[in-house]
C-alpha positions in Angstrom: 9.7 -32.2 14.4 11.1 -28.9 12.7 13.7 -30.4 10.8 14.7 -29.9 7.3 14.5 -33.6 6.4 10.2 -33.7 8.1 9.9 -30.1 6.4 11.3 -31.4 3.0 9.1 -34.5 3.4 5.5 -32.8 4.1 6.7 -30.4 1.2 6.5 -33.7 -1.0 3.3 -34.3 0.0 1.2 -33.5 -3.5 -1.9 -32.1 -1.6 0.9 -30.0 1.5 2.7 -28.3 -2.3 -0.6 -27.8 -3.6 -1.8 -25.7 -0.4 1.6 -23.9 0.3 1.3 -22.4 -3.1 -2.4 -21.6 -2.9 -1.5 -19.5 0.4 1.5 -18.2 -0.5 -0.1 -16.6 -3.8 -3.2 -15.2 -1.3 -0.7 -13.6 0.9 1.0 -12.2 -2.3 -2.2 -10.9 -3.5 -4.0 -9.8 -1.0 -0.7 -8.1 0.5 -0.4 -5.9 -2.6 -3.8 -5.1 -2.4 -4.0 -4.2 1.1 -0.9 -1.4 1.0 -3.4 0.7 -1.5 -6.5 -0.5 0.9 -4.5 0.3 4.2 -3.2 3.7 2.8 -6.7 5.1 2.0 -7.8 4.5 4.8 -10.0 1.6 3.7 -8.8 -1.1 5.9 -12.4 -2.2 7.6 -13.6 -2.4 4.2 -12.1 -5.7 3.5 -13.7 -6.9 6.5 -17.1 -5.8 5.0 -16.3 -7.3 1.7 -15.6 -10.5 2.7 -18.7 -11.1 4.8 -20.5 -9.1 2.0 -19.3 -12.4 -0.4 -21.0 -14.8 1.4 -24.8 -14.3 0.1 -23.1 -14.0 -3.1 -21.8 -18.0 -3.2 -24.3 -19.0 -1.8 -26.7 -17.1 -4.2 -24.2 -18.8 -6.9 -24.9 -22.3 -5.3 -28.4 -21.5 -5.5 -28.3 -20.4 -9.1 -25.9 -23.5 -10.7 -26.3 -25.8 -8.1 -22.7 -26.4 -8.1 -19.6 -25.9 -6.3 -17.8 -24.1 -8.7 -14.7 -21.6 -7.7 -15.5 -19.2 -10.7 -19.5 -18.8 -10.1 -18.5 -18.1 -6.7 -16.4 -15.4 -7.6 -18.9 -14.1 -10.2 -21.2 -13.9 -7.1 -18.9 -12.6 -4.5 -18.1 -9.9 -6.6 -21.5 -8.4 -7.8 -22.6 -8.6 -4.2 -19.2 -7.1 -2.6 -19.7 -4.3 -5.3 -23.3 -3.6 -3.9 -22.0 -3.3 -0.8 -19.3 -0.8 -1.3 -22.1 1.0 -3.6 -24.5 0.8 -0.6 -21.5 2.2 1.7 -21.0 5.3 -0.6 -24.5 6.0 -0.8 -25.4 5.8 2.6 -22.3 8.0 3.6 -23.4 10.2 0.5 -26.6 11.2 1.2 -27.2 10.5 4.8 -25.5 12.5 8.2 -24.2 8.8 9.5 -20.5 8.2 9.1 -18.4 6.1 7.1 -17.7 3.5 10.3 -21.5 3.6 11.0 -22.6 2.7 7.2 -19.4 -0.1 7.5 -20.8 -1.3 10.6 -24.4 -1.6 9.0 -23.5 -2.7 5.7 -21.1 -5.9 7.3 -24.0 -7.2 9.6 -27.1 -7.0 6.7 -24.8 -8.9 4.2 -23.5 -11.3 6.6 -26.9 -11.7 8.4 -28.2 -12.3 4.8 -25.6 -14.5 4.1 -26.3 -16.9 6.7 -30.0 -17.0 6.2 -29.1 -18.6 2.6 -26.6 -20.9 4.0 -28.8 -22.5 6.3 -31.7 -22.5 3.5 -29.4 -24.4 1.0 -28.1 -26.9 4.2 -31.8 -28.0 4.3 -31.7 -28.4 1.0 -31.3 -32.3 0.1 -27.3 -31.3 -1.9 -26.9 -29.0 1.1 -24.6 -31.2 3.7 -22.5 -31.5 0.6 -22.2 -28.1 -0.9 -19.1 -27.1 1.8 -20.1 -23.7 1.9 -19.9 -24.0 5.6 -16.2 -24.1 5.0 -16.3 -20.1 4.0 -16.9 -18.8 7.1 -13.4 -20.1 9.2 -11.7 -21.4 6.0 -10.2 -25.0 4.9 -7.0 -24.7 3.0 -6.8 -28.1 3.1 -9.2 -28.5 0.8 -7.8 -26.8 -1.9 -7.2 -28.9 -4.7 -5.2 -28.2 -8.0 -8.0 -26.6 -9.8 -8.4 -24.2 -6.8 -5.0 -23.0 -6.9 -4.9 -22.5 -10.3 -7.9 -19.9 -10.5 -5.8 -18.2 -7.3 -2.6 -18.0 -9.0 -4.2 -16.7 -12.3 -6.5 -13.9 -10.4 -3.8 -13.2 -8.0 -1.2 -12.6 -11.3 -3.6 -10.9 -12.9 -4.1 -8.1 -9.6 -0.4 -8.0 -9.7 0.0 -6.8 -13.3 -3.6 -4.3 -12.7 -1.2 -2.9 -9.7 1.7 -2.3 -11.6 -0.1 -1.1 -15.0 -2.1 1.7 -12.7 0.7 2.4 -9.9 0.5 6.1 -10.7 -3.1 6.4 -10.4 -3.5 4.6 -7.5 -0.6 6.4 -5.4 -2.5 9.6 -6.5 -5.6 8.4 -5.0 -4.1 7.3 -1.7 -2.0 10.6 -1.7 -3.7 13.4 -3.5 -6.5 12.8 -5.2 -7.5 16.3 -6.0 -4.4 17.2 -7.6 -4.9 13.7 -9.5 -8.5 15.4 -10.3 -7.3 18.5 -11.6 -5.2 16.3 -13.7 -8.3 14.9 -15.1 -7.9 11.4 -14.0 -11.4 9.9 -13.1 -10.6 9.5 -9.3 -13.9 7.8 -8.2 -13.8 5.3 -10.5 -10.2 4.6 -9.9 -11.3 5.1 -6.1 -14.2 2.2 -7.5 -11.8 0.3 -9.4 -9.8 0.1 -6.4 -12.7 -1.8 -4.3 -13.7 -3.9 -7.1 -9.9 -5.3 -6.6 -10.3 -5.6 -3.3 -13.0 -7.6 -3.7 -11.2 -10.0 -5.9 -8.0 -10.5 -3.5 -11.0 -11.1 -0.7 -12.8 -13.9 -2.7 -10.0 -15.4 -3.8 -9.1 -16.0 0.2 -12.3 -16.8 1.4 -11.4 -20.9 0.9 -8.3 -20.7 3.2 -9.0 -17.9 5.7 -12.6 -17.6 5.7 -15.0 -15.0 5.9 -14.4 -13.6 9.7 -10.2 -14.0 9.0 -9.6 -13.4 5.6 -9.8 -9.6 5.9 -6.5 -9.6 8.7 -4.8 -10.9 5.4 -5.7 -7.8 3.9 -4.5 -5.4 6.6 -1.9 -7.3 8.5 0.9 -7.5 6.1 0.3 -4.2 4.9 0.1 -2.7 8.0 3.6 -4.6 8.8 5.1 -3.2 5.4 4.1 0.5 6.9 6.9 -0.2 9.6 9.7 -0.6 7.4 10.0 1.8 4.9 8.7 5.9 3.9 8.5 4.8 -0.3 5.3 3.2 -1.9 6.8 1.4 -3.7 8.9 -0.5 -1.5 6.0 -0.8 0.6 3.8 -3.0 -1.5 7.0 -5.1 -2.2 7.5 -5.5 1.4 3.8 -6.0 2.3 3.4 -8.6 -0.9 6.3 -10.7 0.7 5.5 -10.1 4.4 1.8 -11.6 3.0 3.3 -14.6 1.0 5.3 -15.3 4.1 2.6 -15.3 6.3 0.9 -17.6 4.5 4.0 -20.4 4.3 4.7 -20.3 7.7 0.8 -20.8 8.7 0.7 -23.6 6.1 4.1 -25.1 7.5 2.9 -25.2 11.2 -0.4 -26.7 9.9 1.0 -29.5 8.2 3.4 -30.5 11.2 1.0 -32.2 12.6 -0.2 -30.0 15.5 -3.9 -30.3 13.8 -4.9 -26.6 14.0 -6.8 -25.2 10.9 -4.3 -23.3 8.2 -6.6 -20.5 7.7 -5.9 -18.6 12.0 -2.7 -20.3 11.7 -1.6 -17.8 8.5 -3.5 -14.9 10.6 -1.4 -15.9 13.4 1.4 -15.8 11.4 1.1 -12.9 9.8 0.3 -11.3 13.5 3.2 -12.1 14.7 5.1 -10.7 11.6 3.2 -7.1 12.5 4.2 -7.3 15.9 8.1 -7.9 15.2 7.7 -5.3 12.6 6.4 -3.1 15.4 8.9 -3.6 17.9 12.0 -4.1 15.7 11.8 -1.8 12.6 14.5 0.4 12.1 12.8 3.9 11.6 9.2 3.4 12.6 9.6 0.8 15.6 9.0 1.2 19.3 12.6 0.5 20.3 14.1 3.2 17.7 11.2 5.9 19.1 12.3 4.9 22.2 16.0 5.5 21.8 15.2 8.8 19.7 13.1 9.8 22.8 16.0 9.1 25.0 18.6 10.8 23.2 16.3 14.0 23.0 15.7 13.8 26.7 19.2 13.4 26.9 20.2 16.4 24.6 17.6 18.5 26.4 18.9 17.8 30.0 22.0 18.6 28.7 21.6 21.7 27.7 19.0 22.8 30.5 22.4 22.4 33.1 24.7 24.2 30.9 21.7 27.4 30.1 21.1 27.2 34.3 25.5 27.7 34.5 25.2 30.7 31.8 22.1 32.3 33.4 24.1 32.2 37.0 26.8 33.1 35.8 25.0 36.5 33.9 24.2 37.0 37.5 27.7 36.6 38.7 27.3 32.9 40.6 29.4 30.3 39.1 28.1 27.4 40.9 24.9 25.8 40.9 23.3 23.1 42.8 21.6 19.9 41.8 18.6 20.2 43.8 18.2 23.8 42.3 18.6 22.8 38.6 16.4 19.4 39.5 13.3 21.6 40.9 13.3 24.5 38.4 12.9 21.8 35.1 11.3 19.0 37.1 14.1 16.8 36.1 14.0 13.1 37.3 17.0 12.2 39.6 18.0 9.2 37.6 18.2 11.3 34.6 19.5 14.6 35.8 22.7 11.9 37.7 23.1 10.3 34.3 23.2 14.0 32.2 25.7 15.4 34.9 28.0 11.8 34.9 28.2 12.4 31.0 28.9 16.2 31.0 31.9 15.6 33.2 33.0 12.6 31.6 33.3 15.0 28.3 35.2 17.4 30.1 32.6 19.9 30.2 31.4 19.2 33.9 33.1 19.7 37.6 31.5 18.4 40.7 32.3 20.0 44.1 30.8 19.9 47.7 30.2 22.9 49.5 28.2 22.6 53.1 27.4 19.3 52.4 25.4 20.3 49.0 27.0 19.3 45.5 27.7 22.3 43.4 28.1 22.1 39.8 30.4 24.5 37.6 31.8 24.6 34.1 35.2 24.3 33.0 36.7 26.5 30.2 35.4 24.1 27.2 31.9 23.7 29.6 31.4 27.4 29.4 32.1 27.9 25.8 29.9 24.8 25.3 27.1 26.6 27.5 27.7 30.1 25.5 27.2 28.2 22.3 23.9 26.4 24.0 22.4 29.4 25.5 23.2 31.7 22.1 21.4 28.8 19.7 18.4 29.0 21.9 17.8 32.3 22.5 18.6 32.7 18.5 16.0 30.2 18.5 13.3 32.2 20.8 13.5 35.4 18.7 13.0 33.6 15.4 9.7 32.1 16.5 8.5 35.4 18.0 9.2 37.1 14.3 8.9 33.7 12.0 6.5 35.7 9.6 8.8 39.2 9.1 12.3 37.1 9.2 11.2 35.0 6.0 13.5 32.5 6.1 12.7 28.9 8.1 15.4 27.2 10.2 12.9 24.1 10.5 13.7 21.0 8.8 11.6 20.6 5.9 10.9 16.5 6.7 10.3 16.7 10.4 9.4 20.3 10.8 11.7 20.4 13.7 14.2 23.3 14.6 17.3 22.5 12.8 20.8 22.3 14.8 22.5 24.8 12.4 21.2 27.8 11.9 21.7 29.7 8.3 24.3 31.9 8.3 22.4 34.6 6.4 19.7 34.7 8.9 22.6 35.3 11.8 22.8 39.2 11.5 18.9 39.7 11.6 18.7 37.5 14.6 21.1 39.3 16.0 19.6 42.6 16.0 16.5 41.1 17.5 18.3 39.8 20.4 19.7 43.2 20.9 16.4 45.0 20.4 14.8 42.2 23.1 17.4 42.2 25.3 18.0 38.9 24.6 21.7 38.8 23.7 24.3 36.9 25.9 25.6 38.8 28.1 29.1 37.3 29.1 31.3 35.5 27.1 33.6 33.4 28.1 36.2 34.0 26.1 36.9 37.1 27.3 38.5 39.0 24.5 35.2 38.4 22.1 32.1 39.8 22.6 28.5 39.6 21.2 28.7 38.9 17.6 25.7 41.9 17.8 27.8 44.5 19.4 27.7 44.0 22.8 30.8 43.3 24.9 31.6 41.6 27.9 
């Protein structure tokens, strides 16, 4: 059933070629558009404009009395504009917030919506208007004329996105700075809605009102997985969208007899979820190895600090239980740390009573000299950040950097000595603290 040959022969099919292009130009589309929607925050909002487009066809019906794809359009946009002009004003002058005007806003216009929809199906052209088909979507009946005013308005939102790229990544990033700049930011913030709009009309046909705004978020929010850069984020969320779409149309066609329009939201769900488990950066299986290696790392150097402290205090052996209680260490993890720090040399195991004692070796206790110095280098900066001047946190993460800058070494130092901070054995015995004090 999935072959290439029964692919390659529904792709023949006029009326399959016709469809696979009208969705795969919405997922383009819409994708692009969604990145800027997703990034400011505006995600719900295609959800409110596409149920605010339904009194607007119908009002278009009404009006012409014809099923015509560019009244429609005409009507779904001057009524998805009053709703995002309603949404501002209700948020601008009233104490309710944004997802309580949203909320308000979606249900009027819908409610609306379907109070003129049932009017014009008692109308005596009403059972053959197919406006019923906007609220779940029939890709199938997109015909040749259809796709044509997609792929001309989905172009034309593509060339708008690349023609105003700069303003609009100041308006998801900074828009005050963009404003001190002088750019107009709430008519590009306006601007930006009206092209919403657009890419939610133009997907009303094949999705429908309740699915076409998961075309919208899905791919972008997908695209957000992958990648730190703008701009290879709309790329990624324009193909993740246009990909989407195929494979929804694809599985529609095979003869399964589901509707295209969840098919593609399926599709493009089950893109987001891969994208959430799998991506290389952002994904739940590289946060969980990240979180792994730092619990690692920090078990790690909690046994070798609990070997320098005893051996400050003249022990050189330590138990497991003891360093399991005193950082609340799990077993499994504490078994695994220890396994790895003798299997590097660093480590010896030996039984005593009946209890397992744990002591360095000569690299172990240079290892736990460097380990113990770096932290308590660490401690002093923190407790003077503001006089010292200089950061050792990384300027991406924010976190406490590995190396610390040599020309900050001689200030720390004094404030270890003037703490009493400073290592106090070394275990190389003919060295002593870099800050004066000896072993």
């Amino acid at each position: 059933m999935f072959s290439l040959e029964n692919i390659g022969a529904h792709l023949s099919d006029p009326n399959t070629a016709w469809v696979l292009s009208g969705t795969m130009l919405l997922g383009l589309s819409s994708g692009v558009i969604g990145a800027f929607a997703f990034l400011r925050k505006r995600s719900l909002m295609g959800d409110v404009l596409a149920h605010a487009a339904l009194p607007g066809i119908c009002l278009a019906f009404m009006l012409t009395g014809t099923k015509n794809s560019f009244f429609f359009l005409i009507g779904a946009i001057i009524t998805g504009v009053l709703a995002s002009m309603a949404i501002s004003t209700i948020t601008r002058f009233s104490r309710l917030k944004e997802d309580t005007a949203l909320g308000l806003v979606l249900s009027v216009f819908f409610g609306f919506g379907i109070v003129l929809l049932t009017q014009i199906q008692h109308q005596p052209n009403g059972n053959q208007s197919g406006l019923d088909q906007f609220l779940f979507g029939q890709a199938a009946s997109l015909v040749g004329e259809d796709v044509w005013v997609m792929g001309s308005v989905a172009l034309l939102l593509l060339v708008i996105t690349f023609l105003f790229f700069k303003e609009f990544k100041l308006l998801c990033f900074d828009a005050g700075f963009g404003r001190s700049l002088g750019l107009p930011m709430a008519a590009l913030d306006l601007f930006l809605m009206l092209l919403l709009v657009v890419a939610v009309v133009i997907g009303l046909q094949a999705a429908g009102v309740v699915l076409v705004a998961a075309l919208i978020v899905t791919p972008a929010a997908a695209a957000r997985y992958w990648t730190e850069r703008l701009d290879v984020m709309l790329i990624l969320s324009a193909l993740l969208g246009g990909l989407s779409g195929a494979l929804g149309t694809l599985f529609s066609t095979m003869g399964f007899n589901f509707p295209t329009g969840p098919l593609i939201v399926v599709a493009a769900t089950v893109v987001f979820m891969l994208s959430m488990v799998f991506a290389p950066r952002r994904g739940l299986l590289a946060k969980a190895w990240r979180l792994s290696q730092v619990r690692r790392e920090a078990t790690r150097d909690r046994i070798l600090q609990a070997l320098y402290e005893a051996r400050e205090q003249n022990e050189d052996l330590v138990t497991v239980e003891s360093l399991s209680s005193r950082y609340a260490i799990p077993s499994r993890q504490l078994e695994r740390a220890v396994r790895n720090l003798v299997g590097e040399g660093w480590l010896q195991v030996k039984d005593q009573a009946g209890e397992r004692m744990l002591t360095a070796t000569a690299a172990g206790w240079n290892a736990a000299y460097e380990t113990v110095l770096h932290a308590r280098l660490t401690e002093v900066w923190m407790m003077h950040e503001n006089e010292v001047g200089s950061t050792i946190r990384d300027s991406d993460t924010g976190a406490v950097r590995e190396d610390i800058p040599d020309e900050l070494l001689p200030e720390l130092h004094k404030l270890l000595v003037l703490h009493g901070r400073e290592p106090r054995w070394h275990p190389n015995s003919s060295k002593g603290f870099e800050g004066g004090m000896q072993s």
